[in-house]
Structures are given as C-alpha cells and as structure tokens.
N, C-alpha and C positions, 0 to 999 in steps of 0.2 A: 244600483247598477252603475257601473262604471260607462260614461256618457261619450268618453275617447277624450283625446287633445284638441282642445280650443273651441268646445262647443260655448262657455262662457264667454270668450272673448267674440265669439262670431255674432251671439248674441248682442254684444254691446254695440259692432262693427255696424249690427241694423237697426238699434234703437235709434229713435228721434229725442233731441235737445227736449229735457222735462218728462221722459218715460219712465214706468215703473219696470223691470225686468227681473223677473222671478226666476230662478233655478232650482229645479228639484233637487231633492235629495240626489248623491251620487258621488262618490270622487272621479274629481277632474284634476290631471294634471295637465295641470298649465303655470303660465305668468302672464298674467292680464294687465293691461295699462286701462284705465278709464280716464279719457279724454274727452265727455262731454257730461253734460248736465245730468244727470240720471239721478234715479236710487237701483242699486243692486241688491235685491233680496232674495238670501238663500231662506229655502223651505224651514230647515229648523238646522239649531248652530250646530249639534253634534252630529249629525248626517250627512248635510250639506257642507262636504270635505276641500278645500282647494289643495291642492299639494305641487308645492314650486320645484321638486326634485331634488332640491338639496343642492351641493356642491358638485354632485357628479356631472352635471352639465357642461358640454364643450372641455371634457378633460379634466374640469373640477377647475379650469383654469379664470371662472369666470361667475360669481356669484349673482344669481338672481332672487329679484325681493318677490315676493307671491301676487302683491298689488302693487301698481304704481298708481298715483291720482294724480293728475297732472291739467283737469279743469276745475275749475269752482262747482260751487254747488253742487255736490253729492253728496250722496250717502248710501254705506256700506253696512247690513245687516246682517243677521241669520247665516253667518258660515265658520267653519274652521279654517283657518290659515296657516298649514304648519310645512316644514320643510324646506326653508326657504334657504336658498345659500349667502343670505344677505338679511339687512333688515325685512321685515313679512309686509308692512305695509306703509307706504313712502306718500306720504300729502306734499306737495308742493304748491299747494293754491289755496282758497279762502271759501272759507261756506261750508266744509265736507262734516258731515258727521261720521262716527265711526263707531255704531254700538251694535253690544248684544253679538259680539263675534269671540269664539274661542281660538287664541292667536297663540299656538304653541310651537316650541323644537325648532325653533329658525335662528339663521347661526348670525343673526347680526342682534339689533330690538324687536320687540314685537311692533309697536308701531316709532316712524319717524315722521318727524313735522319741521323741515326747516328749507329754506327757499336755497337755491346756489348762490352763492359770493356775490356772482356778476352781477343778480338781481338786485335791486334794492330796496323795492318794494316789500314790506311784513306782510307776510299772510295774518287777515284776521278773522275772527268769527268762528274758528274749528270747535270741534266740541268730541271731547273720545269718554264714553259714557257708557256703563254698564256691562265691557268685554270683561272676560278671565285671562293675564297674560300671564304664563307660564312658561320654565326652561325652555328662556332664549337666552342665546351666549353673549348679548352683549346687554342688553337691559331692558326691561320694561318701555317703557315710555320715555323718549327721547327727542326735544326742542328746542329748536334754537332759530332765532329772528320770526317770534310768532307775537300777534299782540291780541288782545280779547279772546283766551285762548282760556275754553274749559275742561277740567277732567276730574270726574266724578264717577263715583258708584262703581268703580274698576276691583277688580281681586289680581294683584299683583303679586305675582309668589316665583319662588327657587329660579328667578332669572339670574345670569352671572356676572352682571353690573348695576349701578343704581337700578330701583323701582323707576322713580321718575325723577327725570334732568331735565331740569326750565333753564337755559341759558339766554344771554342775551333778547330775553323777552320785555314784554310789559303787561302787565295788564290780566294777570294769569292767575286761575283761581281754581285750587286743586284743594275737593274737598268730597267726604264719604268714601274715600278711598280705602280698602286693605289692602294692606302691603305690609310682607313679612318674606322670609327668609331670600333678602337680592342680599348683594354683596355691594361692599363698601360704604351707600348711605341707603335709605328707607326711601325719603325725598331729598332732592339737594335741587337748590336755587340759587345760581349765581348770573355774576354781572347781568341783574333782570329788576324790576323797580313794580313796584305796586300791584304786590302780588302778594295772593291769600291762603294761605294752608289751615284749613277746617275741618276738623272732626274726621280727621283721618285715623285710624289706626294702625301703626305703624310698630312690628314686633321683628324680633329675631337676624337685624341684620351681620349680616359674616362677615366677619370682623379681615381688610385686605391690608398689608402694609402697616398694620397700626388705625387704619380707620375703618372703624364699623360704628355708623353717625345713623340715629334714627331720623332726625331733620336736622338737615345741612344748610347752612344760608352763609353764602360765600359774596362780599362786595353786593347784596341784597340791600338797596332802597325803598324806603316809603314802603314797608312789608310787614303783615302782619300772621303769626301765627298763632290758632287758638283754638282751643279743646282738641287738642289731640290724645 
C-alpha cells in the first residue's frame, strides 16, 4: 500500500537519539535526511520501496539523492532505493552502516561516502555490506576522504561508471565483492594508502575510452591486492 509522501521522514522526525524505526512494506515517495542516531529498517528489501522521483522534481532542475545521512551512527536496512535524481544514498558522517538495501535506477551512484571540502575531518568506521547496486548512471560505490572504511558482500552490476571508487582514503578494505558488467574499471583505488582488495570477483567491465580495468590502483600506497 502506497503510505503517501513523508510518512518515513515523519517517522524519523519522532524518533528519539538510538531508536529502532521499522517501515512496512509500501512505496513511499519521498527524500529523507537522517539526522540522528537511529537504525531505519524496512520490512523486507523488495517491498519496502523508497522512490526519490527522479529528475522530474522542481522542473527536473534540481537532482535529489533518495537518502541523505548526515548524523553518525546509523544504519539503514531492508529497503529499495531507486529513482533518485542524484546519487541514492549520501553518508557524510561516521559509524553508518548501509546493508541488505536494493539500490537501483538513480541517476547519480548508488551509494556516496565523502565529507565536503570545507570539512576536514575523515569519516570513519562506515561499513556498506551485503546491498545489490544496480543501473545507476554514475557508479556503484563512490569514496572519497573516508578512513576505516568497509565494503563487502555487495552485487555490483550494469552501473555506468566504476563499481567501486576509494579515492583519497585510507584504511579501506573492499572484499567478497561481485562486481561485473560497470563501466571503465571493476574496482579502482587511487590517491588512497593501506587499502585491501580480497576475493572480489570482478567480470566483464565495458571497456570506455580505451579503459576497461578489472582493478585499477592509481598512485595506491602501502596496498595490497589478493585472490581476486
């Protein structure tokens, strides 16, 4: 049953710092910010729908991501995240988990993890474990100024840029991954140091400009790659 607009967000709007907040099944379309300690947990991933509208909002002149995360300590379960006219789900803080979510059709990455410029502080501690990210037009998984950063047990497939991008990290350690048909690399790792790529399996990337790189490690320090 379709729940209307902002029944999740109102949700969160009443939750108290360390709540669990459960969402039935339903699509909702909304763009929720979570801005406090929670876990948000949808009923089950392929029922419990969010849908950010796409691009057609405010004229189409103005891209929204389907999640923002913008306090520490969360985590985000059990739902789909698709339509988003932007990246689908935006971490800017430390502590968030992000698993067991079907993140498809959003015109930016499926999930992003990088703090703004101004900041200087690294987010650390994230963890994005066990989602399906699927055709999104900019890529899988995408990081940058993150440190103790894990990601694991993902199915990254037919997105339209890297799988997954560790830029300027540290400490990051991407393994039991599938990842097949992104575009340009599989995984790529650059300007980022002491960082693991394990037993990913990594197929069929579409070859853009001359590069289709199954792991890419660009100015990669103190990194090691193995059994893939």
């Amino acid at each position: 049953a379709n729940k209307g607009k902002g029944e999740i967000q109102k949700a969160i709007d009443a939750a108290s710092p360390g709540d669990i907040v459960e969402i039935p099944s339903g699509i909702y379309y909304e763009n929720i910010l979570i801005y406090k300690p929670i876990t948000l947990l949808g009923e089950d991933p392929k029922t419990t729908i969010i849908d950010g509208g796409g691009g057609s909002k405010n004229g189409g002149l103005s891209g929204k991501n389907v999640v923002k995360i913008t306090s520490n300590d969360v985590t985000i379960s059990g739902f789909t995240m698709r339509n988003g006219g932007a990246d689908a789900v935006v971490l800017v803080s430390s502590n968030v988990v992000v698993t067991n979510n079907i993140i498809t059709h959003n015109e930016g990455a499926g999930v992003r993890s990088t703090k703004s410029l101004e900041i200087i502080l690294n987010e650390t501690g994230n963890i994005i474990q066990g989602n399906t990210i699927s055709n999104n037009t900019y890529g899988g998984i995408a990081v940058r100024f993150n440190k103790d950063l894990q990601i694991s047990n993902n199915d990254i497939k037919n997105n339209g840029d890297v799988g997954i991008e560790v830029l300027d990290s540290s400490n990051v350690k991407v393994w039991d991954n599938t990842v097949h048909h992104n575009h340009i690399a599989g995984i790529h790792i650059w300007l980022s140091s002491n960082c693991e790529v394990l037993d990913n399996g990594v197929t069929d990337t579409i070859n853009v400009n001359g590069w289709g790189t199954g792991i890419k490690l660009s100015t990669a320090v103190d990194s090691t790659v193995i059994n893939n």
